[in-house]
C-alpha positions as CSV (number, residue, x, y, z in Angstrom):
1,X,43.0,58.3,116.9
2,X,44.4,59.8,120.1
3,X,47.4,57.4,119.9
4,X,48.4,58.3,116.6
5,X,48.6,62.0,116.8
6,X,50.7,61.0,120.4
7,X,53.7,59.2,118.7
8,X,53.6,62.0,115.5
9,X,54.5,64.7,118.3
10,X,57.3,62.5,120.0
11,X,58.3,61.8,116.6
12,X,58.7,65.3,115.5
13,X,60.3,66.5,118.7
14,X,62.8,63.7,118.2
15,X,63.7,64.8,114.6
16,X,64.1,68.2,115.4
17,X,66.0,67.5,118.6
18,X,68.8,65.2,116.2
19,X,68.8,67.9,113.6
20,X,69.9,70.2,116.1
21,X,72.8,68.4,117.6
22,X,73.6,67.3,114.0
23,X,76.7,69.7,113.4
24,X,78.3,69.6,116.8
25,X,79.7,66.2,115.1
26,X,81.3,67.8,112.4
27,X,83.5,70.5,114.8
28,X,87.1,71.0,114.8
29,X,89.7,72.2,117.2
30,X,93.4,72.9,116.4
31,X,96.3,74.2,118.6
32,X,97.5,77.4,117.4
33,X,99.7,80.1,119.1
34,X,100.3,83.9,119.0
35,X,103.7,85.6,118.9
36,X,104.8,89.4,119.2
37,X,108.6,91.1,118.5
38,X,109.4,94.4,120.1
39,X,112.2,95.7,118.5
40,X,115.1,98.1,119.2
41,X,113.9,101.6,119.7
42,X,115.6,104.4,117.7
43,X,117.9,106.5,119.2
44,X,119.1,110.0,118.0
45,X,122.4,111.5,119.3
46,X,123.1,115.3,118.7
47,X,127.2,115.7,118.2
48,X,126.9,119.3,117.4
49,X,123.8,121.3,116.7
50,X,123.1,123.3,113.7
51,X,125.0,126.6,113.8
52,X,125.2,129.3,111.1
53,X,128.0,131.2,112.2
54,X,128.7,135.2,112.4
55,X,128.0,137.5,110.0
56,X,127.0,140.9,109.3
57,X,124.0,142.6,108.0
58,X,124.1,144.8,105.6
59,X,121.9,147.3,104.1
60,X,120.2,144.8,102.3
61,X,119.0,142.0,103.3
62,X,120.2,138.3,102.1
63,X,121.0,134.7,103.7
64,X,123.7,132.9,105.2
65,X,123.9,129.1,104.1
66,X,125.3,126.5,106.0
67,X,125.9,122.8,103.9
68,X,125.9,119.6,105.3
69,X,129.5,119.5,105.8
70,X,129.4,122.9,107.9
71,X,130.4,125.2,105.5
72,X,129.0,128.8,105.5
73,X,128.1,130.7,102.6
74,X,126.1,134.8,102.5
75,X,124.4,136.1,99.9
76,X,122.7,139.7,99.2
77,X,123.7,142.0,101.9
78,X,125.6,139.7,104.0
79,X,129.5,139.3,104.8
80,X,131.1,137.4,106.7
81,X,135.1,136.8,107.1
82,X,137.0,133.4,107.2
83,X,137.5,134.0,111.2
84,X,133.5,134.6,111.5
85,X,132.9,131.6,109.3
86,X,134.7,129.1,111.2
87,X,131.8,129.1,113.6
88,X,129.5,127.6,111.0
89,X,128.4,124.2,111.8
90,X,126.4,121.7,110.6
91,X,124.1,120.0,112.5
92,X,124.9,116.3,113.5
93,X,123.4,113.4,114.7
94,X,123.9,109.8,115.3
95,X,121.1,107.7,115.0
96,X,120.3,103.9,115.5
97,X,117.8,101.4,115.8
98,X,116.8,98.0,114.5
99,X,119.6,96.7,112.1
100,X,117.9,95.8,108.7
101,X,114.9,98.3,109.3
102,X,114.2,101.2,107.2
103,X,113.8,104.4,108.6
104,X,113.0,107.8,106.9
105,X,113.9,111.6,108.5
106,X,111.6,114.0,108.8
107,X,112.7,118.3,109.4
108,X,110.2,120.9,109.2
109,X,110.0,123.5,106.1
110,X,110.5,126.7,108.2
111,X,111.5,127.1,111.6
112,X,111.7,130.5,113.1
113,X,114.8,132.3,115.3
114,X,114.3,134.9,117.4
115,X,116.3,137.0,119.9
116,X,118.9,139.8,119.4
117,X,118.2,142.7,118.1
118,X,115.1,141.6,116.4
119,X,113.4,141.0,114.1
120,X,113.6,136.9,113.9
121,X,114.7,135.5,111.4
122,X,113.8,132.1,109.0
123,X,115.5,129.1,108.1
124,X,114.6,127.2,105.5
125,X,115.7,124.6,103.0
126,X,117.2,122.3,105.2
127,X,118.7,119.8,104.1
128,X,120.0,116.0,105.2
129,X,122.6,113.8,104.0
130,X,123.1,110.0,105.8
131,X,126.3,108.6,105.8
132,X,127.8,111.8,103.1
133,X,125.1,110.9,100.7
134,X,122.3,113.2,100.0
135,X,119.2,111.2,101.6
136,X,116.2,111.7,104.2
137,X,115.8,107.5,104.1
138,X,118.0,104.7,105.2
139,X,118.5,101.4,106.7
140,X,119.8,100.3,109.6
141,X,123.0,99.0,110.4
142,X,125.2,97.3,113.2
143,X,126.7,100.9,113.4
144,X,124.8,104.1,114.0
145,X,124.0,105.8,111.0
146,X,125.9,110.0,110.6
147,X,123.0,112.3,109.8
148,X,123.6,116.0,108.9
149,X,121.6,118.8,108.6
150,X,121.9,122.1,106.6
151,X,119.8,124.7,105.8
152,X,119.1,128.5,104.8
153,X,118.8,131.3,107.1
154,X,116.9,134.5,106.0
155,X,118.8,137.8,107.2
156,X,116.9,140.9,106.8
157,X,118.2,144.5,106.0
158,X,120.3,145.9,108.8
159,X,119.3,142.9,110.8
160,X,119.5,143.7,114.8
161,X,122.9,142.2,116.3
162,X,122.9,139.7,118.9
163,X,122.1,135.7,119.3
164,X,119.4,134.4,118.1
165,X,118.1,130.7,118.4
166,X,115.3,128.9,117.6
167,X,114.6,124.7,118.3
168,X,112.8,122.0,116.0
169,X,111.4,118.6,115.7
170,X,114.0,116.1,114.5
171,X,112.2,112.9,113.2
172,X,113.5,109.4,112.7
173,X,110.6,106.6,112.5
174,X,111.0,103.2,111.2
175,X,109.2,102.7,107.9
């Protein structure tokens, strides 16, 4: 019976040896390939910074407003005379990037100026228009796109004289 239980063993081995190899038949390969596009970086330009003028403090306190189109405004306490207003401007950018991309702005809610007499001052509510329309989004085109800033500044009562300046984060990123 020795003979038998011989050829069982090479007969097992052998089916377990062709079951093993039995998928690497049924294998495929295919060419493929990988790609990448860098595209055009944005790019912001600053034509004039945003500037809210001269203006005097009052007794009470109030704000000074500059628009988009660099107009000032005071409220409360606050004067100001056509010859101090002229100063006024808004702020303005031009920006560009990939043409066809969308792209949304980004400015802070509350940015702080300090200097003069003290004590510092807020601006807030800024605002942006693109192109002259009221916007913070966009797409871009063969030209570089106008953005303008506005916002509110926060005098208080009898406010120190002198300059005072403050800096902030403008944001353009592609969408």
């Amino acid at each position: 019976m020795r003979p038998i239980a011989k050829i069982a063993v090479v007969a097992g081995c052998a089916a377990v040896a062709w079951a093993a190899g039995a998928g690497v038949g049924n294998a495929a390969t295919a060419p493929t390939s990988a790609s990448a596009t860098v595209v055009v970086p944005i790019t912001i330009g600053t034509v004039t910074d945003l500037n809210f003028g001269k203006f005097v403090s009052g007794g009470t306190g109030g704000t000074v407003v500059v628009s988009t189109t660099g107009a000032q405004s005071v409220t409360g306490g606050v004067t100001s005379t056509a010859t101090m207003a002229t100063t006024a401007t808004a702020g303005n950018f031009n920006i560009s990037g990939e043409n066809g991309s969308s792209y949304s702005v980004t400015v802070p809610s509350t940015v702080t100026l300090s200097g003069g007499g003290g004590p510092n001052m807020t601006m807030d509510t800024l605002v942006t228009t693109i192109n002259g329309a009221a916007a913070s989004s966009g797409t871009f085109g063969v030209a570089a796109d106008v953005l303008k800033i506005g916002a509110t500044l926060t005098v208080g009562a009898s406010q120190g004289a002198g300059l005072y300046s403050g800096t902030f984060n403008l944001v353009v990123d592609y969408n």
